[in-house]
Short mmCIF file of the C-alpha atoms (twelve columns), coordinates in Angstrom:
data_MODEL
# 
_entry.id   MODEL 
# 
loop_
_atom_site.group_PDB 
_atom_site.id 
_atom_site.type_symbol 
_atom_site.label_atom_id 
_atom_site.label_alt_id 
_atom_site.label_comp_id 
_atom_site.label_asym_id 
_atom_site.label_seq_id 
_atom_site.Cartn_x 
_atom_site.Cartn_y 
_atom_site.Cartn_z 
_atom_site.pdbx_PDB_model_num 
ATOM 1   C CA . UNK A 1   -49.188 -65.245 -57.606 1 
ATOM 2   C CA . UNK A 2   -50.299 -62.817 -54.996 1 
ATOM 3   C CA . UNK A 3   -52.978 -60.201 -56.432 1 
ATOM 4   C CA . UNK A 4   -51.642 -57.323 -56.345 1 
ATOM 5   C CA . UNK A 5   -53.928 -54.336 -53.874 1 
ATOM 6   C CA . UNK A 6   -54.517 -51.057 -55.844 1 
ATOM 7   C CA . UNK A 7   -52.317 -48.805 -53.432 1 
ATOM 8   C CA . UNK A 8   -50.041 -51.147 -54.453 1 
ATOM 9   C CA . UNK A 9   -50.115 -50.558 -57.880 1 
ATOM 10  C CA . UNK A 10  -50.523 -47.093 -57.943 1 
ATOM 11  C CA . UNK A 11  -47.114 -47.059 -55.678 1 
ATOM 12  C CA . UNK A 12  -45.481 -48.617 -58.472 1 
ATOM 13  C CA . UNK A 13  -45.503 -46.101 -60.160 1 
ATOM 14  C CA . UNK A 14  -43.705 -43.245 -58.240 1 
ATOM 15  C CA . UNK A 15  -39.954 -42.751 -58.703 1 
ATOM 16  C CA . UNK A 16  -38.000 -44.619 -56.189 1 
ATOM 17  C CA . UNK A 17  -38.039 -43.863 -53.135 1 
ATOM 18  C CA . UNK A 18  -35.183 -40.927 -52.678 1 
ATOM 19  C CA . UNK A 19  -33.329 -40.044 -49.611 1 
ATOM 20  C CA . UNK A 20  -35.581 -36.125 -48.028 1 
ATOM 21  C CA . UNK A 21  -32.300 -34.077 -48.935 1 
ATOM 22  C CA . UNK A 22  -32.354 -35.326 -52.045 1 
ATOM 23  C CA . UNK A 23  -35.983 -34.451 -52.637 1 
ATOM 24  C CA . UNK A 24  -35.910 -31.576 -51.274 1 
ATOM 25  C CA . UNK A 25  -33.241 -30.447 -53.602 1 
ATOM 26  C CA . UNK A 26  -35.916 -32.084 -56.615 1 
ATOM 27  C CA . UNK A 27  -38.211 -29.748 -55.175 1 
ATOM 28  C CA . UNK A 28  -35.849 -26.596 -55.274 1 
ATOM 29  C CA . UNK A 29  -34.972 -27.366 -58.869 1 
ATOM 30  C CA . UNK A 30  -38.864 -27.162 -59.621 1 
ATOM 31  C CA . UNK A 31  -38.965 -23.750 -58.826 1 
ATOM 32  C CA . UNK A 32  -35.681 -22.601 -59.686 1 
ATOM 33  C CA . UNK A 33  -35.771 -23.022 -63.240 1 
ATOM 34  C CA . UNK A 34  -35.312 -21.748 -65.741 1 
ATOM 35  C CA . UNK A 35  -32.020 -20.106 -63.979 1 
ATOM 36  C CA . UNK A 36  -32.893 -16.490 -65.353 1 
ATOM 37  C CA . UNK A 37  -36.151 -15.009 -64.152 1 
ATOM 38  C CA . UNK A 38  -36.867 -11.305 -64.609 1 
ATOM 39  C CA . UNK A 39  -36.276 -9.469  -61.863 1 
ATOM 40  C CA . UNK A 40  -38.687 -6.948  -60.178 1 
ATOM 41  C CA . UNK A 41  -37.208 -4.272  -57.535 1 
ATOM 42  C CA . UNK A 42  -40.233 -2.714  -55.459 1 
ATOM 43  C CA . UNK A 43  -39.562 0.661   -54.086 1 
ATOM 44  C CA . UNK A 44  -42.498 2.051   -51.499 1 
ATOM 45  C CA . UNK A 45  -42.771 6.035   -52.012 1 
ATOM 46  C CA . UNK A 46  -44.965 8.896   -50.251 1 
ATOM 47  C CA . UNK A 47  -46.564 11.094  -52.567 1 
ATOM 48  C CA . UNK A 48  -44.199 14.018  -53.305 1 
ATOM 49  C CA . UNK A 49  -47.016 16.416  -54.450 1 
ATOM 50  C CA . UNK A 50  -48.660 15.340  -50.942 1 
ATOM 51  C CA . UNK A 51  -50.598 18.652  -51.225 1 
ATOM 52  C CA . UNK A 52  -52.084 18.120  -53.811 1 
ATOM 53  C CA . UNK A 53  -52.507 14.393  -53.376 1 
ATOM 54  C CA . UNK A 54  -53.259 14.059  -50.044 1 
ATOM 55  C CA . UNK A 55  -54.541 17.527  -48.397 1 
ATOM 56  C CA . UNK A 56  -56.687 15.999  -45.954 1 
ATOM 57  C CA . UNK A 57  -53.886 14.113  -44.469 1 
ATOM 58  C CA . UNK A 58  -50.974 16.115  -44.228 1 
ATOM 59  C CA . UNK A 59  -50.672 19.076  -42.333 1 
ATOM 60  C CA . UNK A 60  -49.314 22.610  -44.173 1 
ATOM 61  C CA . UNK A 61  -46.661 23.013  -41.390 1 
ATOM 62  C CA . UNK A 62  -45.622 19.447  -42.368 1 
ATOM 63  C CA . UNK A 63  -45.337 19.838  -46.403 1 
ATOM 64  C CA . UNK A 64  -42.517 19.038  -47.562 1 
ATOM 65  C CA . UNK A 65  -41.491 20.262  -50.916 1 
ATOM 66  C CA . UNK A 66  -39.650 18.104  -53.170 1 
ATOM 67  C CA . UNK A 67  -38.524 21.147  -55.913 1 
ATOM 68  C CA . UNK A 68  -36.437 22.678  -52.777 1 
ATOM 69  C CA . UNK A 69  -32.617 22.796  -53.913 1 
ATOM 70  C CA . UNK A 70  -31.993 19.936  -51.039 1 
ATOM 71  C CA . UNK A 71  -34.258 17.353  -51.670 1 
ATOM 72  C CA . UNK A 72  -33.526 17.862  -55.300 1 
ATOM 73  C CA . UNK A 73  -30.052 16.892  -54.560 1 
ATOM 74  C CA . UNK A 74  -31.923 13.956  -52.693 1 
ATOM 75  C CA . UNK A 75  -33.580 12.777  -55.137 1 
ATOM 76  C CA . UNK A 76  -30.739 12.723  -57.838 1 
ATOM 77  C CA . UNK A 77  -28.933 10.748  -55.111 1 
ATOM 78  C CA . UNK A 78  -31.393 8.077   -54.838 1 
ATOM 79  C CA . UNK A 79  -31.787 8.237   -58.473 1 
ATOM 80  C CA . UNK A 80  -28.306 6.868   -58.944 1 
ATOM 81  C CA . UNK A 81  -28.840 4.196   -56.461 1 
ATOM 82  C CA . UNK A 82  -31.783 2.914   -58.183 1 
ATOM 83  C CA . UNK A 83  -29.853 3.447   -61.763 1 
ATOM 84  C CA . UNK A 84  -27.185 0.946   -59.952 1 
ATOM 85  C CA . UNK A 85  -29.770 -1.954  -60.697 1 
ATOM 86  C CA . UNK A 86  -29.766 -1.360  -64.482 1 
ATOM 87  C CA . UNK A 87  -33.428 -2.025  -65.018 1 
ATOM 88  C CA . UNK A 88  -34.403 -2.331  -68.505 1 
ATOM 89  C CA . UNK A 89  -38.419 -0.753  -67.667 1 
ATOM 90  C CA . UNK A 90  -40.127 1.371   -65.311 1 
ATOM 91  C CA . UNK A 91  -43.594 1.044   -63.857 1 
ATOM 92  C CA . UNK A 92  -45.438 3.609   -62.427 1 
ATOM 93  C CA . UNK A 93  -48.463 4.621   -60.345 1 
ATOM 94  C CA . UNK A 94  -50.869 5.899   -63.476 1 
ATOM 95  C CA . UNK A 95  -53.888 4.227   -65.488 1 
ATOM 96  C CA . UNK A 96  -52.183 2.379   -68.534 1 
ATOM 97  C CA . UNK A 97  -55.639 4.187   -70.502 1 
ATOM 98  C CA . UNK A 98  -53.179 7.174   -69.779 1 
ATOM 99  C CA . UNK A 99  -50.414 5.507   -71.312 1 
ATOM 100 C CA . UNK A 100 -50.353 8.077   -74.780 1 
ATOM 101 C CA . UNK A 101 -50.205 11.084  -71.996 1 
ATOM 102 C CA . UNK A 102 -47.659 10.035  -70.079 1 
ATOM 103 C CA . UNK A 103 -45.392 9.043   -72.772 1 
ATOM 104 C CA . UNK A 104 -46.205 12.510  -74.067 1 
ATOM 105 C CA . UNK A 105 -45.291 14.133  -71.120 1 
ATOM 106 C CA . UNK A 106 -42.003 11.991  -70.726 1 
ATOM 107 C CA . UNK A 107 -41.483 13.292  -74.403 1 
ATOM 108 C CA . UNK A 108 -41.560 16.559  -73.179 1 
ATOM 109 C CA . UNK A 109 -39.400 16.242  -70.007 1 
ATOM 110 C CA . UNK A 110 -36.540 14.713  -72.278 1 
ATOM 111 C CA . UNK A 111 -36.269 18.277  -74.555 1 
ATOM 112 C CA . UNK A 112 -36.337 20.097  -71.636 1 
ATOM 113 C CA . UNK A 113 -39.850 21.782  -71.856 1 
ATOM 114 C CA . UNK A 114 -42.211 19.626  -69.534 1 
ATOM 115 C CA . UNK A 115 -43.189 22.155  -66.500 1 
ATOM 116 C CA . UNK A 116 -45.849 20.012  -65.414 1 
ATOM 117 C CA . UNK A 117 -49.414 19.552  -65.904 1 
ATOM 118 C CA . UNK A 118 -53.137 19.235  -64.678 1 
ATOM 119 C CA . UNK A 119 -53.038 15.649  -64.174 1 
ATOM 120 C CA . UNK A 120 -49.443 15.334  -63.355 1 
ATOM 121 C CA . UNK A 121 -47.550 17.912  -61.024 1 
ATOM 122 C CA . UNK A 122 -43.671 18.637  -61.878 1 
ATOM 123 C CA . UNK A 123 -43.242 17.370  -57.933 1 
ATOM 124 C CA . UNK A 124 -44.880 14.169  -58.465 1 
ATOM 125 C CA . UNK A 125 -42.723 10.985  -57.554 1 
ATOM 126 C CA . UNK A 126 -43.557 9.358   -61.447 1 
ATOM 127 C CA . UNK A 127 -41.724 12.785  -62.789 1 
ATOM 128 C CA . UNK A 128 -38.933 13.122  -59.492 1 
ATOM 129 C CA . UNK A 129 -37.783 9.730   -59.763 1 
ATOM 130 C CA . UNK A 130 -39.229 7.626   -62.916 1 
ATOM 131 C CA . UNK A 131 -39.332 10.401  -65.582 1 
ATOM 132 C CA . UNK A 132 -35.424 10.890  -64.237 1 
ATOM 133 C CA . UNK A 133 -33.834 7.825   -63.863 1 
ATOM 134 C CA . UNK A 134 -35.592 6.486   -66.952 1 
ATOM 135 C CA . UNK A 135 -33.831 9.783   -68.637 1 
ATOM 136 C CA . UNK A 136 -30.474 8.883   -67.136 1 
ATOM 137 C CA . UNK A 137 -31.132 5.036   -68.618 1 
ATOM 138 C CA . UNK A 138 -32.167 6.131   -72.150 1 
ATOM 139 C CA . UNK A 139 -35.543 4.476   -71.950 1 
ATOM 140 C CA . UNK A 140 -38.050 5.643   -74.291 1 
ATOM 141 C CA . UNK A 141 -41.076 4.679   -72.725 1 
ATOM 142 C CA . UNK A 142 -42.284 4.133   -69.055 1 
ATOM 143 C CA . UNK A 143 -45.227 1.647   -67.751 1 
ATOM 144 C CA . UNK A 144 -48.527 2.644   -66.564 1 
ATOM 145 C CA . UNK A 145 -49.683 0.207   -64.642 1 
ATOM 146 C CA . UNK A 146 -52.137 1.027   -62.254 1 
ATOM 147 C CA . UNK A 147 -55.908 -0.287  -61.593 1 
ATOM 148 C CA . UNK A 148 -58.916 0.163   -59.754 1 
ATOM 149 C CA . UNK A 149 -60.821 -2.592  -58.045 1 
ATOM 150 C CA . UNK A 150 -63.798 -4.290  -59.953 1 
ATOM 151 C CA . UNK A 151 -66.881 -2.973  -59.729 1 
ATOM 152 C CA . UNK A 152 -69.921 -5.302  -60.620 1 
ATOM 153 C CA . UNK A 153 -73.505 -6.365  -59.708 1 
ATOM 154 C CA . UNK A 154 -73.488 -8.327  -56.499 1 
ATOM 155 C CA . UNK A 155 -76.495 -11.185 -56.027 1 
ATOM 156 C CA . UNK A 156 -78.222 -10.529 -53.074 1 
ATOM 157 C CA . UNK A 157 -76.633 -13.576 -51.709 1 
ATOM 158 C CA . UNK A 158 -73.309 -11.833 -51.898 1 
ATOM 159 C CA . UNK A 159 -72.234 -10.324 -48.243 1 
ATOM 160 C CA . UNK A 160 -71.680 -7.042  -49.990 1 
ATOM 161 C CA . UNK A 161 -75.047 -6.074  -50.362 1 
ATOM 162 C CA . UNK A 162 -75.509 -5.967  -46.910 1 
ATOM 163 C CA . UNK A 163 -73.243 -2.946  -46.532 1 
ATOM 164 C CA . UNK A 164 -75.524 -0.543  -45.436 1 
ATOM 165 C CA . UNK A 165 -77.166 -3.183  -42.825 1 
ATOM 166 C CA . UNK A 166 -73.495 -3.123  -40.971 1 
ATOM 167 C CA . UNK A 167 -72.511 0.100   -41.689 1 
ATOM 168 C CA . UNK A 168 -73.408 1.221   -38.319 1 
ATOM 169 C CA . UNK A 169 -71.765 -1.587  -36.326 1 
ATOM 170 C CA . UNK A 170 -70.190 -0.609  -33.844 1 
ATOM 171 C CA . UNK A 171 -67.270 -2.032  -32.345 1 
ATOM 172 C CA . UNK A 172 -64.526 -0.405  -28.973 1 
ATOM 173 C CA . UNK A 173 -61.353 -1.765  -31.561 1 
ATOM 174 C CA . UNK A 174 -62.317 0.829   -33.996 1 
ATOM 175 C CA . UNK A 175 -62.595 3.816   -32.218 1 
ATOM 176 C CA . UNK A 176 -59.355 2.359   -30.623 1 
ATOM 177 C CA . UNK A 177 -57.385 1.677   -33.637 1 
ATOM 178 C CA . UNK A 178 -58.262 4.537   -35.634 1 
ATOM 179 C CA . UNK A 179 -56.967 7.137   -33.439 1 
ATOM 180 C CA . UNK A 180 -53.717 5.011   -33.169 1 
ATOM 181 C CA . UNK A 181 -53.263 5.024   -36.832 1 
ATOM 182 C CA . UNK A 182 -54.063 9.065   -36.917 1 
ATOM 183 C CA . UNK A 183 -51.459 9.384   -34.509 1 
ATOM 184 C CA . UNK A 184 -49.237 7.144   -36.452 1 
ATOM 185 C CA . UNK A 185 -49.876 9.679   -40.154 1 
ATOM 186 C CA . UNK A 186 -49.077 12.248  -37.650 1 
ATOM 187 C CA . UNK A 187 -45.593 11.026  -36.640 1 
ATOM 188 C CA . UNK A 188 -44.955 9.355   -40.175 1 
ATOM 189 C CA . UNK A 189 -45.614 13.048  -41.421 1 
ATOM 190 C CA . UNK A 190 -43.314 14.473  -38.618 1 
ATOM 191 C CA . UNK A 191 -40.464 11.741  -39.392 1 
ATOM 192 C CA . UNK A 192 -40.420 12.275  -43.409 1 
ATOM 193 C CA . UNK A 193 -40.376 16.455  -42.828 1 
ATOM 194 C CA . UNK A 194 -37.706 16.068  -40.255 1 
ATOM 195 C CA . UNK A 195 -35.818 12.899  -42.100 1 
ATOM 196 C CA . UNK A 196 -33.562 13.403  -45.403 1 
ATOM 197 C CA . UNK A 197 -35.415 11.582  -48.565 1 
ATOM 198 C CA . UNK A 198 -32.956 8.260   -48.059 1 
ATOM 199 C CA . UNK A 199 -33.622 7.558   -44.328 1 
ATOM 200 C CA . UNK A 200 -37.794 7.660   -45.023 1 
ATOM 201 C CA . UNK A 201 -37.792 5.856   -47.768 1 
ATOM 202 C CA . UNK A 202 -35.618 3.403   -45.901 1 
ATOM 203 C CA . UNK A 203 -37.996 3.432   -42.875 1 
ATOM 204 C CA . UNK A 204 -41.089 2.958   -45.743 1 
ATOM 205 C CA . UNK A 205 -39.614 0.136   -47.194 1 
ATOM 206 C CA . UNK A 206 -39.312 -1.728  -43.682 1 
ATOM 207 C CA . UNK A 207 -41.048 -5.007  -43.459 1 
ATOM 208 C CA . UNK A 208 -42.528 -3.580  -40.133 1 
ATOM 209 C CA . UNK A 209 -43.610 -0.195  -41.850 1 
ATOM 210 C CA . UNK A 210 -44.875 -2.469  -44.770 1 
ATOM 211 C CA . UNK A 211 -47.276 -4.360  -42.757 1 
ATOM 212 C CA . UNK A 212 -48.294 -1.539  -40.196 1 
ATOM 213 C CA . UNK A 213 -49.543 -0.094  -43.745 1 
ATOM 214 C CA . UNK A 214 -52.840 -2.429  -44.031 1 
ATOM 215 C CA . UNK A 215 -53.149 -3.090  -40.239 1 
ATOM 216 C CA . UNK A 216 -55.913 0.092   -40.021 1 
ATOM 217 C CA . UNK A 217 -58.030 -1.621  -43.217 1 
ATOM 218 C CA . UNK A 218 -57.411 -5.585  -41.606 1 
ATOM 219 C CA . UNK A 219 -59.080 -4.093  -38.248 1 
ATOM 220 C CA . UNK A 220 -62.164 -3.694  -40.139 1 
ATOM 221 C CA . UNK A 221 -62.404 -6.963  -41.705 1 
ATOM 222 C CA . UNK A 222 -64.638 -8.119  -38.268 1 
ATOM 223 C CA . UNK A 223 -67.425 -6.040  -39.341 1 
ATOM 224 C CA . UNK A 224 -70.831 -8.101  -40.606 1 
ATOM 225 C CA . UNK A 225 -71.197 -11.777 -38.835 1 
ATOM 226 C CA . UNK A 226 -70.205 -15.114 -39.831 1 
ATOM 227 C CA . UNK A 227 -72.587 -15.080 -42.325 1 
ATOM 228 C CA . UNK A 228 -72.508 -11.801 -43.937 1 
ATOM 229 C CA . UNK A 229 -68.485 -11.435 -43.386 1 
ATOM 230 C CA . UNK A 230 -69.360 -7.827  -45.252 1 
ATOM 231 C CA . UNK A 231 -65.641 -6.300  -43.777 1 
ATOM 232 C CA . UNK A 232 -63.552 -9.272  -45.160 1 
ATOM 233 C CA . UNK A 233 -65.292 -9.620  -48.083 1 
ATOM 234 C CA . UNK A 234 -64.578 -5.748  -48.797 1 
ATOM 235 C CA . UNK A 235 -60.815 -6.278  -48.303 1 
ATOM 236 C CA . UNK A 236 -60.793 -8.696  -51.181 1 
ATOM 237 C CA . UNK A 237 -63.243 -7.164  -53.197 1 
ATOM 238 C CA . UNK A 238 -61.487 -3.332  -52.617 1 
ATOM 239 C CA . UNK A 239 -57.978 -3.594  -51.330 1 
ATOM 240 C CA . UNK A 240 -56.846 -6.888  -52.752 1 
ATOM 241 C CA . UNK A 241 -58.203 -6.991  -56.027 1 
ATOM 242 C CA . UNK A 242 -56.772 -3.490  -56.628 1 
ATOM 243 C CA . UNK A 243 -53.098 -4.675  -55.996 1 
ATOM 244 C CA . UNK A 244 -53.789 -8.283  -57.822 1 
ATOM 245 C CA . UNK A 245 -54.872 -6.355  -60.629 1 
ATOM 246 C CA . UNK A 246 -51.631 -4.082  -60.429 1 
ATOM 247 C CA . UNK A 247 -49.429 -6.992  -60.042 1 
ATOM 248 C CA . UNK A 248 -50.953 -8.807  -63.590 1 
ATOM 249 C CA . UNK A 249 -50.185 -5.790  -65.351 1 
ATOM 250 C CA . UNK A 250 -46.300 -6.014  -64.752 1 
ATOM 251 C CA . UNK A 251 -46.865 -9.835  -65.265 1 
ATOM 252 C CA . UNK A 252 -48.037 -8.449  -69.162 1 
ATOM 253 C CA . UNK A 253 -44.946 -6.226  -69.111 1 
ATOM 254 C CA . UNK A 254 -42.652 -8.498  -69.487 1 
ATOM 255 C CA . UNK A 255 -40.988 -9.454  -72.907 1 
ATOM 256 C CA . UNK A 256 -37.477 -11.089 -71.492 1 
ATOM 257 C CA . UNK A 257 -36.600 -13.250 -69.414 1 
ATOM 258 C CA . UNK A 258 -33.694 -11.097 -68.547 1 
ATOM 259 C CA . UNK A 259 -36.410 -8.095  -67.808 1 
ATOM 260 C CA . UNK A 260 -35.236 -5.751  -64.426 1 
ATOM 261 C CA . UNK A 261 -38.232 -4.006  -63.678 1 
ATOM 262 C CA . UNK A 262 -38.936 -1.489  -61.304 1 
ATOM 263 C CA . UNK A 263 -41.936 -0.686  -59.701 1 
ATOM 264 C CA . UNK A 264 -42.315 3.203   -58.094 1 
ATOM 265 C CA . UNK A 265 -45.456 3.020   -56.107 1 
ATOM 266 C CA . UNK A 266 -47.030 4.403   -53.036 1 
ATOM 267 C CA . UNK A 267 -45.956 2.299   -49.886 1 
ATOM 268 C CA . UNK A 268 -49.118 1.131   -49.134 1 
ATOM 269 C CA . UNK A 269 -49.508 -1.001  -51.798 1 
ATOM 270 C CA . UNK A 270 -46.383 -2.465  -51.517 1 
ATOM 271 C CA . UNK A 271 -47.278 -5.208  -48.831 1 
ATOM 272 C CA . UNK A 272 -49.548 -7.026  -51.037 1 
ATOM 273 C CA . UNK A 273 -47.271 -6.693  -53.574 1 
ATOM 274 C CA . UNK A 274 -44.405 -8.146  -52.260 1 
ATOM 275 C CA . UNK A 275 -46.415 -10.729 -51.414 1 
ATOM 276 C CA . UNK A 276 -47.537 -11.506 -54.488 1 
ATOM 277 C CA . UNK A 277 -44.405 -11.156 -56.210 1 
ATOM 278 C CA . UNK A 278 -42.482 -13.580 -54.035 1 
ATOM 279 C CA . UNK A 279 -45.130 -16.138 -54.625 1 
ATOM 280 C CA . UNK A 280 -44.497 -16.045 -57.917 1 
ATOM 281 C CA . UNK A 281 -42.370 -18.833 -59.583 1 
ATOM 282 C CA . UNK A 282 -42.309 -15.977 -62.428 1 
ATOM 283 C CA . UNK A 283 -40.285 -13.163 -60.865 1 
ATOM 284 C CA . UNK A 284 -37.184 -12.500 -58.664 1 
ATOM 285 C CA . UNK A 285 -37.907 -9.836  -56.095 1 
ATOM 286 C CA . UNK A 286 -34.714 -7.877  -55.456 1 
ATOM 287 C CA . UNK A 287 -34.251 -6.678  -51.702 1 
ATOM 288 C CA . UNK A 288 -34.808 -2.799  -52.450 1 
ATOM 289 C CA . UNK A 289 -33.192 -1.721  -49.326 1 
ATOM 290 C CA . UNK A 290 -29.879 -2.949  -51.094 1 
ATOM 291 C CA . UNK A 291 -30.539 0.333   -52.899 1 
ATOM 292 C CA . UNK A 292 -31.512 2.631   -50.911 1 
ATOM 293 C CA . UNK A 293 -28.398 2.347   -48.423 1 
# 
C-alpha cells in the first residue's frame, strides 16, 4: 500500500468537499446565529448646549437654542421617531463614575422639578432627547457610557515620546486642510441654524458626513517618520482607544439577547463606532436614518 504524504492526511480530515454556494451559505450561518442579536441604533447629535460646550467653535450669531418653542416641537418630533424602535436602554454621552448623578437628575426630571444643573444644562441633548424619550418609554435608568483614552507611561522606545521632537513639523497639507475643515464648522454651523432639527441630524448621520468627521485628525497621522510614526500612533492611542473603550461599555450593557439599545452621542464619534459595531458578530446595527425620516 501506497504511504500515505502528510497533506494528504491532514486533507482527510476536512468535510467533503462542498459546492462555493453551499459554503458560502456555511459561512453565513456562522455569523448569523444565534437568530436574535441585540440590536444597537446609533444616532450622531451636535451638542445642543453648543455654548456652553463648544464656545470656541460656534459663532453667537449662529447659536441655536434648543428651549425655543420650535425646536422644542422638534425635538418631541424626533423623540417619537426614535420611541418607534422600542428600545429597551439608553446610552448616553456621560462618565458611567457619574452614573448615581445622572440617575438623580433623571429622578428629578420625571417629578417635574429638574431645571438643570452645573454639570448638565436643561438644553443638553442627554436631557432633550434621552431624559425624554426614556420618560415616554418608562425606563428607570439611563447608561453612562462614556470614556477617555488611556493614559500611561510610554518606554522611550514608544513613538509617543517623541512628541515634542515632531511637534514642529511642518507640512503644506496642514495648513491646507485645516482651513478647509474651519470652513467646513463654518457652513455645518450655518446649515444646522438655518436647517429644522430632522434635516441636520439627517445630514449628520450621512455616511459622507460620518467620515468627513475624522478626515481633519487622519491628515495628521503623517506627522513623525517611518520610524517614529508619532501622528498614527496618536490616532490609536487618542481617538481610537477613546471610541473602543465607549463601544465595550455598551458591550457590558447588555443583559438580553433581545436588548434594543440606543446610543445618543456626538457625531463625531459615530464613525468609529459604526465601525466597530458592524464588525461585531455580537450586535445588529439598525440603519438610524430609518428613523429620522
Amino acid at each position: 500500500m501506497k504511504t500515505l504524504s502528510w497533506l494528504a492526511i491532514a486533507f482527510s480530515y476536512l468535510p467533503v468537499q462542498a459546492q462555493p454556494a453551499a459554503t458560502r451559505q456555511r459561512i453565513e450561518t456562522l455569523f448569523n446565529e444565534p437568530a436574535t442579536k441585540p440590536q444597537v441604533l446609533l444616532l450622531g447629535t451636535f451638542h445642543f448646549a453648543g455654548e456652553q460646550v463648544d464656545a470656541s467653535t460656534t459663532p453667537g450669531s449662529l447659536s441655536v437654542d434648543m428651549l425655543a418653542p420650535a425646536r422644542q416641537e422638534q425635538i418631541k418630533a424626533l423623540v417619537n421617531q426614535l420611541a418607534r424602535f422600542r428600545p429597551t436602554k439608553i446610552a448616553i454621552e456621560a462618565a458611567p463614575r457619574q452614573k448615581k448623578y445622572i440617575d438623580s437628575l433623571y429622578s428629578a426630571y420625571c417629578k417635574g422639578t429638574f431645571k438643570g444643573s452645573s454639570r448638565l444644562n436643561a438644553a443638553d441633548e442627554i436631557v432633550q432627547i434621552g431624559f425624554r424619550l426614556a420618560r415616554m418609554l418608562g425606563h428607570t435608568e439611563l447608561f453612562p457610557v462614556d470614556a477617555q483614552p488611556f493614559r500611561i507611561q510610554f518606554s522611550r522606545a514608544d513613538s509617543l515620546t517623541m512628541f515634542s521632537k515632531y511637534e514642529d513639523q511642518t507640512d503644506s497639507s496642514f495648513a491646507y486642510w485645516d482651513k478647509r475643515y474651519e470652513t467646513y464648522a463654518l457652513l455645518q454651523d450655518s446649515l444646522k441654524y438655518g436647517s429644522s432639527l430632522k434635516e441636520f441630524l439627517l445630514f449628520l448621520n450621512s455616511d459622507k458626513t460620518q467620515a468627513r468627521s475624522i478626515g481633519r485628525w487622519l491628515v495628521q497621522t503623517k506627522k513623525g517618520s517611518s520610524q517614529e510614526p508619532i501622528g498614527a500612533d496618536k490616532f490609536i492611542a487618542r481617538y481610537y482607544n477613546r471610541n473602543i473603550r465607549i463601544y465595550s461599555n455598551v458591550q457590558r450593557m447588555v443583559t438580553s439577547p433581545a436588548d434594543r439599545i440606543v446610543v445618543i452621542y456626538g457625531n463625531t464619534h459615530q464613525y468609529i463606532l459604526k465601525h466597530l459595531f458592524e464588525a461585531s458578530p455580537e450586535f445588529e446595527v439598525v440603519p438610524v436614518t430609518d428613523y429620522l425620516k
